[in-house]
N, C-alpha and C positions, 0 to 999 in steps of 0.2 A: 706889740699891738695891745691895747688897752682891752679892759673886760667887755665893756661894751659893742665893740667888734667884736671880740670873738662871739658873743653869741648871735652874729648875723653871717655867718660863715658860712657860706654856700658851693654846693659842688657846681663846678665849671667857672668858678670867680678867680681872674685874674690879679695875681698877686704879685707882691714888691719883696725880696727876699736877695742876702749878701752871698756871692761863690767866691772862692780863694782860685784862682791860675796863677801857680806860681807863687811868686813874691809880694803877689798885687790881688785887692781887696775890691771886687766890682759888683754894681747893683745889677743885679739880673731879674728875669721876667718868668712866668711858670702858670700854668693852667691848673686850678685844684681839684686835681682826678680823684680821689677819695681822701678817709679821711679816720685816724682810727681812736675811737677816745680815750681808748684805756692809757696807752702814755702817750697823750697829746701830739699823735703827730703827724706830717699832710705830707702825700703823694701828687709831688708835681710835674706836667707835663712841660717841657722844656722848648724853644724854639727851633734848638737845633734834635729833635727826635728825643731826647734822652728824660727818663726819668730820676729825680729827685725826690728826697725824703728829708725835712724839714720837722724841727719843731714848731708848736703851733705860734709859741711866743718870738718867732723869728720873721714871721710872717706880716705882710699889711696888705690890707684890699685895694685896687685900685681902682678896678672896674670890675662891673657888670652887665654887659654886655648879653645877659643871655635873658634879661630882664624882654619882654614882650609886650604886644597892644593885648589887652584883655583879662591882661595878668593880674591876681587881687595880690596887696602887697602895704603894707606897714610901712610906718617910719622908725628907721633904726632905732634913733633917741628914743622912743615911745613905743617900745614892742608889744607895750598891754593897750595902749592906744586903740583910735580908729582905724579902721582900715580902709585903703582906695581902689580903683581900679584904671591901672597902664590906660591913657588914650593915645600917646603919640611916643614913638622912641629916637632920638637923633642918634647918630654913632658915628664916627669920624675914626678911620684905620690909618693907622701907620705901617706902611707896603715897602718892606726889601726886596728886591729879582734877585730868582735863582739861578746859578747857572746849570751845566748841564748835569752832574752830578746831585743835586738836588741842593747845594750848599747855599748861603745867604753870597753876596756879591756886597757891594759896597753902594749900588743903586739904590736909594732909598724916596719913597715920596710922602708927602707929610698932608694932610688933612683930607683924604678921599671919602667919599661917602660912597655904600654901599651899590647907591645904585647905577654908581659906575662900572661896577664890578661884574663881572661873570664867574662864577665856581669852573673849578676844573671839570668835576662832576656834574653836566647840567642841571639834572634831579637827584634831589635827593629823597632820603624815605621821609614819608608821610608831604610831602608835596602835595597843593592841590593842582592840577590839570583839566585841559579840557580837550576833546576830541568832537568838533560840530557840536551837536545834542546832546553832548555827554559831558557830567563831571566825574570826576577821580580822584582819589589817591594813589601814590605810589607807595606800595607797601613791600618791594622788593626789588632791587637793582643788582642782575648778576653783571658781572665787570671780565673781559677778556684781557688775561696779562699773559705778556711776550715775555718767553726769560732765556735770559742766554745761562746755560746751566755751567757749572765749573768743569766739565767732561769736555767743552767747547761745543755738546749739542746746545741747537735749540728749540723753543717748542711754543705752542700756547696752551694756558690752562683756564680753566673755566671758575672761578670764583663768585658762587652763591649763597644764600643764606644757612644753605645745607654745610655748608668747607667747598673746598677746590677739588673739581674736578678735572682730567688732563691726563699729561702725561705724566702716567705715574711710575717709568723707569727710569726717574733723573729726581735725586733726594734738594737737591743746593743749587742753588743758580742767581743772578739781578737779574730784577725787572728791566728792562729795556723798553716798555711802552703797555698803557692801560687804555683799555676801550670801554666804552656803556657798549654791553651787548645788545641793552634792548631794556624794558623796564617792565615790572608786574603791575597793572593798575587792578584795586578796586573801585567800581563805579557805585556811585552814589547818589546822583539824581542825574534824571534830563529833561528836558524839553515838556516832554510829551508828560511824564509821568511824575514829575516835582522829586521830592524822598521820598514818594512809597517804596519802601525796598523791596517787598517781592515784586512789583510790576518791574521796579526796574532791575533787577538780577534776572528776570524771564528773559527779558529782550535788549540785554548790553551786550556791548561789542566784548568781543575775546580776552582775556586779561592781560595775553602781553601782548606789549604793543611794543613799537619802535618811536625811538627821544624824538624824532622829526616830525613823525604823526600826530604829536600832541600840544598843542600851545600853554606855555607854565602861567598858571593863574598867580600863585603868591603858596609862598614856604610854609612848612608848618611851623606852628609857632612857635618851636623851639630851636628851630633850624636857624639860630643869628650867629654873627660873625666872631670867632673865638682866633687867639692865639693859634700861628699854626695852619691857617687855613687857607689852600693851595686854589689862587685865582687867574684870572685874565683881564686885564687892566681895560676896557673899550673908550676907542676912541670915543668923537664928540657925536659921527656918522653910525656910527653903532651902538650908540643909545639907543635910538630907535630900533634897532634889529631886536627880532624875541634871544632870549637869554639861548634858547634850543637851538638856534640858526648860526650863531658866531664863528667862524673862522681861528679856531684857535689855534694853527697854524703858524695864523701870522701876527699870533698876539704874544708878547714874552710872559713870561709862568712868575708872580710874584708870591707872596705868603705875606699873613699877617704877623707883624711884629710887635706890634702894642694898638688899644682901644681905647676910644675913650666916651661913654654914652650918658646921655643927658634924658629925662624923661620928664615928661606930661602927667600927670595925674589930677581923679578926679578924686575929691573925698566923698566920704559919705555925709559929712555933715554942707554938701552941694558947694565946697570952695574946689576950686582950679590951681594946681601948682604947675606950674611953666619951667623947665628947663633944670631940675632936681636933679644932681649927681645920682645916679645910680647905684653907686656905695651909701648912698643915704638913707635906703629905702631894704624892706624886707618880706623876701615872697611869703607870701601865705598860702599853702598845700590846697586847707581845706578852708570851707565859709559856713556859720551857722546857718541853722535853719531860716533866724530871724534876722539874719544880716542882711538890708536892702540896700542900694544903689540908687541916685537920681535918675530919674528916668526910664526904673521898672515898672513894668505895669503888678498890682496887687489886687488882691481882695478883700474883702470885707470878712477877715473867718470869727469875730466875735460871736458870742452863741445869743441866738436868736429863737423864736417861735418855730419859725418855719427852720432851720439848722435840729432844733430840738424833735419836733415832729418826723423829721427822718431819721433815720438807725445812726447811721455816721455823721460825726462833728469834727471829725476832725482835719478831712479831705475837700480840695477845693473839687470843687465840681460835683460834689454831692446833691443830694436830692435838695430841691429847692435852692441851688445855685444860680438861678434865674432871677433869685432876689436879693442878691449878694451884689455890694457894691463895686463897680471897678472903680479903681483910680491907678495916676499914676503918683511915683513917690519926688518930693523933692530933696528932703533931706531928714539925715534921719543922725540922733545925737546917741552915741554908742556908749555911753556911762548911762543915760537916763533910761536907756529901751524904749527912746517914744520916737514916734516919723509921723513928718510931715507931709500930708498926699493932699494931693488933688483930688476931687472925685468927678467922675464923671455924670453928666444926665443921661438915662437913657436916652438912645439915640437907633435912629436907622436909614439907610438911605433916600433920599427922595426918588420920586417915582422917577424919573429920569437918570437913576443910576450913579449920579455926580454924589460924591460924599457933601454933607453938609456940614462938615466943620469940628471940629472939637470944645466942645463946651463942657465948661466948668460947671458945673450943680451948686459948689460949694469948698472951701479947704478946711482942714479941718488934722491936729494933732493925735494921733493914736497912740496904743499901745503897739509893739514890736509885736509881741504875744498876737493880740488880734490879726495880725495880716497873714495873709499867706500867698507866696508866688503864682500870677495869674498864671498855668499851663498851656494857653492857649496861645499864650505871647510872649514867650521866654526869650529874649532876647540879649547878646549884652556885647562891650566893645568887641572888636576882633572877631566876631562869627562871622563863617561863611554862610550866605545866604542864596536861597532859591527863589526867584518871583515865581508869585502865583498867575500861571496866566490863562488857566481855565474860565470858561464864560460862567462859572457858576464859583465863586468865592465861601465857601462853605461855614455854615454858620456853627457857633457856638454858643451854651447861655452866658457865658461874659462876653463872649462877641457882638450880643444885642446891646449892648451898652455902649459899643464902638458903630462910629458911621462906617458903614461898606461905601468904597471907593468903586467905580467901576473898574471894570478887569483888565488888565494892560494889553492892550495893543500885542499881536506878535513879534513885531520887529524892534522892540525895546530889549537892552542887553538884558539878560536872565540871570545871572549868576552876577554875586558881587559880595564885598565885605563892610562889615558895620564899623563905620568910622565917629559915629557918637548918636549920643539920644537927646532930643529934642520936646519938649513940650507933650509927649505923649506920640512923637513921632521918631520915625529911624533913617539916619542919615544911611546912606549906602553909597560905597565905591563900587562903580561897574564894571565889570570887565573891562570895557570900552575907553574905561577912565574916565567917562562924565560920573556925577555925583548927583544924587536927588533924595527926597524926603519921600518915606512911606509911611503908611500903618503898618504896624506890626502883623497883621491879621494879611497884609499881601504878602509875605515873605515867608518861608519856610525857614530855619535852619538847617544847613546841611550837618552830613553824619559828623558828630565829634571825636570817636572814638579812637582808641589810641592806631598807629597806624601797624603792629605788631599784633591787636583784636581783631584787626580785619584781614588779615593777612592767616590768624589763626581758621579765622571761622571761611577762608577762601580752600585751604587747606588742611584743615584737620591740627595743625601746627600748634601744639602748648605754648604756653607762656607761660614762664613760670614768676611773677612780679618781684617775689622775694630774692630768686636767685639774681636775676637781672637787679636789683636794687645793692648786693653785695659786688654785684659783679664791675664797680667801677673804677677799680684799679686801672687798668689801660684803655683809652678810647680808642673805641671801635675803628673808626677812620684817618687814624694817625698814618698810618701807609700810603696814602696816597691823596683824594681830595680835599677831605673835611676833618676839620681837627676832630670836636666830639659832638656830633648829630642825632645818635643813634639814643637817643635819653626818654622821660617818657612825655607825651602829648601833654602841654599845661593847658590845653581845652581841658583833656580828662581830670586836671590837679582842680579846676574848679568844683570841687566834689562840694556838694550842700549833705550839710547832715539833715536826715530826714527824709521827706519825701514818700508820696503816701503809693501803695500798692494795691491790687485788688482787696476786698476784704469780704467774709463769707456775708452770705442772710442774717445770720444773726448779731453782726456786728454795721450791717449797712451795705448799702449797696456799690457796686463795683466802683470805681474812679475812671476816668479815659488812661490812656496809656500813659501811663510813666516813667520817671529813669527808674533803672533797677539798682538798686543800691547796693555799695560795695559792703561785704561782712565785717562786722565788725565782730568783737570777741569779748569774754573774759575768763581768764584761767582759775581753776578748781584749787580746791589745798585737799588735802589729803586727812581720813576724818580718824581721830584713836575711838573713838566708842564704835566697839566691836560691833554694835548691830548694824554698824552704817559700813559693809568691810566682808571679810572673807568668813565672816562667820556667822553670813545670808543663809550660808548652803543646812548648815547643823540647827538650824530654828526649828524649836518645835509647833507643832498646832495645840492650840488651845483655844477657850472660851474665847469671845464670843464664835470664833471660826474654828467648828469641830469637823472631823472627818472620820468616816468607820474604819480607815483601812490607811493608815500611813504612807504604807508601802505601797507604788503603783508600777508596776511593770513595765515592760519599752513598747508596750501594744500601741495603735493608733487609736487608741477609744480616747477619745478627747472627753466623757461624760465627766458632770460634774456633780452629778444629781444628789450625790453625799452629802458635797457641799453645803451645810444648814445655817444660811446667816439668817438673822431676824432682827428689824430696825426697832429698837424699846423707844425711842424718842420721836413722840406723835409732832406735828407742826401745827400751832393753833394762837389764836390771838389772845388768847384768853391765859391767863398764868404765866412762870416762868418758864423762858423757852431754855428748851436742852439742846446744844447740835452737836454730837460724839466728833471727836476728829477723826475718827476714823469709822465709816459703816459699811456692809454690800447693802445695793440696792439693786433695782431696776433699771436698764441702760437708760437715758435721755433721750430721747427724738432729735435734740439741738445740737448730740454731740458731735463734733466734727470730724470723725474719721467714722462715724456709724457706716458708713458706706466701704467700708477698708474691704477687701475680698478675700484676703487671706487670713479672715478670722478663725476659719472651721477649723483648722488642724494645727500641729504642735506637737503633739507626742503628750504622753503621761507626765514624760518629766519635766517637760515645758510648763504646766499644769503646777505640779508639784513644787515648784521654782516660784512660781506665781503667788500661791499662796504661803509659801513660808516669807515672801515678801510683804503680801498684807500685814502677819503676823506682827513685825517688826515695824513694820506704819503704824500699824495698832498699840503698840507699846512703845516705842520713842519717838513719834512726831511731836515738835513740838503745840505748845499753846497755839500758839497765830497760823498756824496751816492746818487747814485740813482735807481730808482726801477721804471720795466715792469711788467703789471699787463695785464692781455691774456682776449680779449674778448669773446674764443670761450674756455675757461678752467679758470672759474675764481678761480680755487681751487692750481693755479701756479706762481708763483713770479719769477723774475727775480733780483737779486740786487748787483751792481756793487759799489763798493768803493773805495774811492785814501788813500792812508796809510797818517797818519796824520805826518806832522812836529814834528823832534828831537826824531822820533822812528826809529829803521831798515826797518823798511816797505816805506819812507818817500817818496812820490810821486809812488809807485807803484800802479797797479788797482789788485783787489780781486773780486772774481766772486761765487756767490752762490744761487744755486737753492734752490726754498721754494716748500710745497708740503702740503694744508690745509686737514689734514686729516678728515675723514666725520664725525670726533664728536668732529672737531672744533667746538668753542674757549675753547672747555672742556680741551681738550690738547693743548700743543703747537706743532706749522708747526714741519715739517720733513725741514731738511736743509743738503743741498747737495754743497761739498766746490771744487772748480773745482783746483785740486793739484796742475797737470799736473805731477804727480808721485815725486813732492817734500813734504817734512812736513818743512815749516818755521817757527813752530808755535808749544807749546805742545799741543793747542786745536782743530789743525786742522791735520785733519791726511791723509798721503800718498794715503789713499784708497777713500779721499772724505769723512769722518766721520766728525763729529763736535762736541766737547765732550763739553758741557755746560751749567750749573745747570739748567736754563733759561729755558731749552729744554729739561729738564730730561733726558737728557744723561749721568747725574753723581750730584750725593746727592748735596742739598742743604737743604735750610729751608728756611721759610717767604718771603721774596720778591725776593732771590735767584734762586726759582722755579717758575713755570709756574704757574698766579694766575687766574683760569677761572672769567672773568669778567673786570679781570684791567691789566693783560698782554695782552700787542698787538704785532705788527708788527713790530712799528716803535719802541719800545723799544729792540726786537732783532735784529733789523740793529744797531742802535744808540751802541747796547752792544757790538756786535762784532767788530765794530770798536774803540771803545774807550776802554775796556776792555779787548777783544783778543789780536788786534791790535797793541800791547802797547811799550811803549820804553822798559821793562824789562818782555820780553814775558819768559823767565828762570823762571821766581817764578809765573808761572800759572800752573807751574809743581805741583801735586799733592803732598803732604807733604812737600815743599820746601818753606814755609810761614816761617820758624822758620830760614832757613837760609839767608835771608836778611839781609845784614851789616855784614856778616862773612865773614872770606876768602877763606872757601870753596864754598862759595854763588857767591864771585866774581871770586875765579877761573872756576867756569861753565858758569855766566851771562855772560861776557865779550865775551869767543869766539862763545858763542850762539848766542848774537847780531850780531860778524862777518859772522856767518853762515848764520842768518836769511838775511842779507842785500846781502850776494852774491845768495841766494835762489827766493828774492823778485827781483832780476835782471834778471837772469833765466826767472822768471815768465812772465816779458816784453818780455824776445823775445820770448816765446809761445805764447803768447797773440798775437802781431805781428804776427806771423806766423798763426796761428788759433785760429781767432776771435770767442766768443760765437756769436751764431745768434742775429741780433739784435742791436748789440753793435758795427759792425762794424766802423762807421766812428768815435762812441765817441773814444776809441782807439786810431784809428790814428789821431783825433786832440789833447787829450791828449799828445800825445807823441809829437807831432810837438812842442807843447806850452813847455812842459818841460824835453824836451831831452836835452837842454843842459844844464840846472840845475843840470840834472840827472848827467851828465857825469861831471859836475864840483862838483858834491860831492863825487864821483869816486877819482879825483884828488888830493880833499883835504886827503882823506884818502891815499893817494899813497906818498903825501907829509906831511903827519903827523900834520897836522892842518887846519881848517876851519875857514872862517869870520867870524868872531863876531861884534855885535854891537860897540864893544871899545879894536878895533885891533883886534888883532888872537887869539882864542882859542886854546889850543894843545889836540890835537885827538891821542886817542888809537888807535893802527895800528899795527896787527902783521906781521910778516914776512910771513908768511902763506898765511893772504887777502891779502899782496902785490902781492905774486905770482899767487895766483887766481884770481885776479881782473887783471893783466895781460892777464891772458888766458880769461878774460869774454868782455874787455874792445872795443877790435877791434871788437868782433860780436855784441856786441851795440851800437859803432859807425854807422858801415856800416850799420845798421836797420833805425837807426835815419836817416843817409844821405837818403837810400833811398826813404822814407815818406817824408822826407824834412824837412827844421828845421828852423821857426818862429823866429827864434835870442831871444828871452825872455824867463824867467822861470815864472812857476806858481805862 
């Protein structure tokens, strides 16, 4: 297998590989159950049960079959390429019958399509279903197996998500027959109630139900036809029977023997590919922020008057989102960063209820940067969908820019799947099997979630992702119906980085409900300058932070009245300003845990801990951070930093509250990231989160995590900026360590750095605009000193290269940050003018 396969090498991809029987040299077939990289080599699932271990270079892909509608997915050849998304999958099996032992026979049939077929297993997990007014998922399928034990009893056991329950005086035995006992449904919309999930978790039928009470809507999307896979062949009469009703009795048990699937895609740059090998083509997990699709609906997030006049800039649906343009996209060219939209006219429905139409305003080339996902209208292939059928269609401010359609009729099917996007409309498959055109704004989305998350949050049930991720050595379902089903929801694989969260007062006001984004991370290194280390505890006090009495006893007097700091550096416009990197002050009103409740207490030595911590802030922070420590809340931090040279961040300031919880230094601070409703960063999230092993906000090990004793303070400032902060902030993305030096790696890092640097500009004119408490004049002499630094790296990027030590550098510069840094450029000047500007850079 050439290089180029292998790096499109995918778990559950059917592969071509040589076995020796004997004297004789045969091509054989093998499902790729994991895969291990230290010495290249694949665990395969075999036709007849048995597992194989292969080198990788022995190996060739054949199919992929497990390829889906909705799927985002590359072209093999071009892995740094554009990316599409699956509209249609064809897949033709090749079916041996078994006989009664479970062995192949020599029946074989050759070009079946799927939906001939019936699974052994009627449902599978994550199935959608429907019960009348209700949809569902199947999130657990306990299975009844008969075994005739080697003692010659016999018995039945109960096989659940938990292990087998049963008779448990008989160790050994064969199955002799397997039943659905019944299925676990979670319910997720109905009739009455669309997806509101608590309305509809109040008043849903029971979770288990029985396979006959339910009619199967359509599999989840992972759930397609693999190597292996035990079915029931339906005649021509039993097509029409539901898949839940079959007779499988009098139907003979076949397995899949070989696949062979063809796919549909859309690009992004709006071409159609018809009928594409599926070994041609390469999943993609995750999708950037700014990656769009034909026929999303978008917004207008460029910064504006009204965007600027509210707190937040950088969440759709912010203040003044009522003047925010909608459009939908047509196509969008993924080297430039620039899309083509439509945009809409405002619009509303006539007084008679009939929508009047979709009208163009205008088309018009953006930047990638400027748009952001309408939330009101999230749509995309392969969702299951809810019709809205209430007499009141509920408005949004970008749903004023869409005509209200009147409200559907009761007796229209309810539930259906997005079969493509149209002109700023949604094609849907009904239940029913009729087909029609909606707005986006009559359809809800149903729940996406993995069907293993809702199965958790039904019962208490962990999921552990990372275990379940090593754990794919043997597929789950090889014993009896389904080869391997049990995998995770590629709804859930469509993760967008980004995505904005609540965010406080001082950064802007709330957002409508959002997805909650998955953690991302980045690991610590371990620091030799002793002050950053176990030799926190042995710091003595001194100037400026004196104290009369060193020693504090285990009493509960939390007083600190000894305590004698005093700020020498006045704030004034007048002269050269001073700002210590390190001062106490007075707590802020703005700060973000002011409200914490377990500030009062601590013990002395809590106390004592604290300040020999200042001490060591005070004496090795570096230059570019600094930190406010509150004389009437010493359990509060304040810590401001300038983004280091030759990263996206490069002269901007970063703002983050600290918050010592009362069994400090057991734990480490609480740390609050002030956003202003942007994520420029995978560690720093829209809502003010900060995902970072440091902080046990997401796994680490050894000096990664929080070490009570020799993690401090100054080594979580020192990390987030050298660490977070970083010139390739892309690969702090959680599992994206392996794609470093790839072209998939560079096709994400690249406009993620343009992102992050028109994000961290942003962040200046909020800052400018509203100052955290405190921090006011550093700020605007910051900015005075390197506003025109700033704006001459602006330049360089607009002119496609920077100074260098020995001539000119030439700078990556898409079409895209051209356009954006256009629209950011003049409301950074005019900020800079108005503070005034120092003629010097930093």
């Amino acid at each position: 297998m050439d290089a180029k396969m292998r790096t499109t090498l995918e778990l559950r991809d059917l592969v071509r590989f040589y076995s020796k029987r004997g004297n004789r040299t045969l091509v054989d077939r093998g499902l790729l159950v994991s895969y291990n990289g230290e010495d290249r080599t694949c665990t395969l699932f075999r036709l007849d049960g048995t597992l194989v271990t292969k080198k990788l270079d022995d190996i060739a892909v054949v199919d992929r079959s497990s390829i889906h509608i909705g799927q985002m997915v590359g072209s093999a050849s071009d892995v740094g390429g554009q990316i599409g998304v699956v509209t249609g999958v064809t897949t033709d099996l090749h079916l041996v019958q078994l006989n009664d032992r479970g062995g192949a026979t020599t029946n074989q049939i050759l070009g079946v399509s799927p939906a001939g077929l019936r699974r052994v297993r009627a449902l599978s997990l994550g199935d959608y279903v429907l019960s009348g007014a209700w949809l569902g998922r199947v999130v657990a399928v306990p299975l009844d197996v008969d075994v005739l034990f080697d003692d010659g009893a016999s018995g039945r056991r109960r096989l659940d998500r938990d292990g087998q329950r049963g008779d448990a005086e008989h160790e050994t035995g064969t199955v002799a027959n397997v039943e659905m006992a019944g299925v676990f449904v979670y319910w997720i919309a109905s009739v009455q109630h669309g997806t509101k999930q608590q309305l509809v978790q109040e008043s849903a039928p029971p979770p288990y139900q029985q396979p006959d009470s339910l009619t199967y809507l359509c599999s989840a999307p992972d759930c397609s036809w693999r190597l292996g896979d035990r079915c029931f062949l339906l005649s021509d009469e039993q097509h029409h029977i539901s898949s839940l009703h079959a007779h499988s009795a009098l139907l003979p048990t076949m397995t899949v023997a070989n696949s062979n699937t063809t796919v549909d895609v859309l690009w992004q740059d709006g071409t159609r590919q018809y009928g594409a090998r599926s070994t041609s083509l390469s999943p993609y997990e995750f999708i950037m922020e700014h990656d769009f699709f034909p026929g999303q609906y978008v917004v207008d997030n460029a910064p504006g008057d009204m965007v600027d006049d509210a707190a937040g800039d950088g969440g759709v649906g912010a203040a003044g989102g009522s003047t925010r343009r909608v459009g939908v996209v047509r196509s969008l060219n993924s080297k430039d960063q620039t899309v083509h939209v439509s945009w809409f006219k405002a619009a509303s429905a006539r007084p008679d209820g009939e929508a009047s139409g979709l009208e163009v305003e205008c088309e018009d080339t953006v930047s990638a940067y400027d748009l952001g996902r309408d939330p009101d209208h999230s749509v995309l292939h392969g969702d299951v969908v809810v019709r809205v059928l209430s007499s009141v269609i509920e408005s949004t401010p970008a749903a004023q820019q869409i005509p209200h359609a009147k409200s559907a009729p009761a007796d229209l099917p309810w539930v259906g799947r997005v079969v493509d996007l149209n002109d700023g409309h949604v094609q849907v498959k009904w239940s029913d099997g009729s087909t029609s055109l909606v707005f986006p704004h009559e359809i809800n989305v149903a729940n996406k979630e993995h069907y293993t998350q809702l199965y958790a949050e039904m019962y208490g049930w962990e999921w552990d992702e990372e275990e379940e991720e090593e754990d794919v050595g043997a597929p789950p379902e090889l014993d009896g119906a389904n080869a391997v089903n049990d995998q995770h929801d590629p709804a859930d694989a469509r993760n967008i980085e980004g995505g904005d969260c609540s965010v406080n007062e001082l950064d802007g006001p709330a957002t409508a409900t959002q997805n909650v984004e998955a953690p991302t991370h980045v690991s610590t290194v371990s620091h030799e300058d002793p002050n950053v280390g176990g030799a926190v505890m042995e710091a003595g006090l001194a100037d400026p932070v004196e104290r009369s009495d060193a020693s504090v006893d285990d009493s509960d007097d939390d007083s600190v009245d000894d305590v004698v700091i005093k700020a020498e550096d006045v704030i004034g416009d007048d002269g050269p300003f001073k700002f210590p990197n390190f001062d106490v002050v007075k707590s802020p009103p703005d700060h973000h845990y002011l409200d914490t409740v377990d500030q009062g207490s601590g013990g002395g030595k809590k106390w004592v801990k604290i300040v020999q911590e200042w001490k060591i802030l005070q004496d090795s922070l570096p230059d570019t951070i600094y930190v406010r420590a509150f004389e009437d809340r010493m359990d509060l931090l304040r810590v401001a930093m300038v983004g280091a040279s030759g990263t996206p961040y490069q002269d901007g300031l970063f703002f983050f509250d600290l918050q010592l919880p009362l069994s400090y230094p057991d734990v480490p601070p609480q740390v609050y990231y002030h956003s202003f409703g942007n994520r420029l960063n995978p560690n720093l999230y829209a809502s003010g989160t900060v995902c970072h092993s440091l902080l046990n906000t997401f796994g680490g090990e050894g000096t990664e995590v929080w070490v009570p004793g020799t993690s401090s303070l100054l080594q979580v400032a020192v990390s987030l900026q050298a660490l977070v902060l970083n010139n390739q902030p892309y690969y702090n993305e959680a599992n994206s360590e392996h794609l470093v030096g790839t072209p998939r790696g560079h096709r994400h890092a690249l406009p993620y750095n343009e992102n992050a640097f028109l994000l961290t500009l942003r962040t200046m004119l909020h800052l400018l605009r509203r100052p955290p408490r405190g921090f006011e004049g550093f700020i605007r002499d910051h900015f005075r000193r390197c506003g025109r630094c700033i704006l001459a790296t602006c330049e360089a990027y607009l002119q496609g290269c920077v100074p260098a030590d020995h001539g000119r550098m030439e700078l990556s510069c898409s079409t895209g940050l051209r356009i954006a840094l256009d629209n950011v450029l003049p409301r950074l000047t005019a900020a800079f003018t108005q503070i005034g500007d120092e003629g010097s850079c930093c």
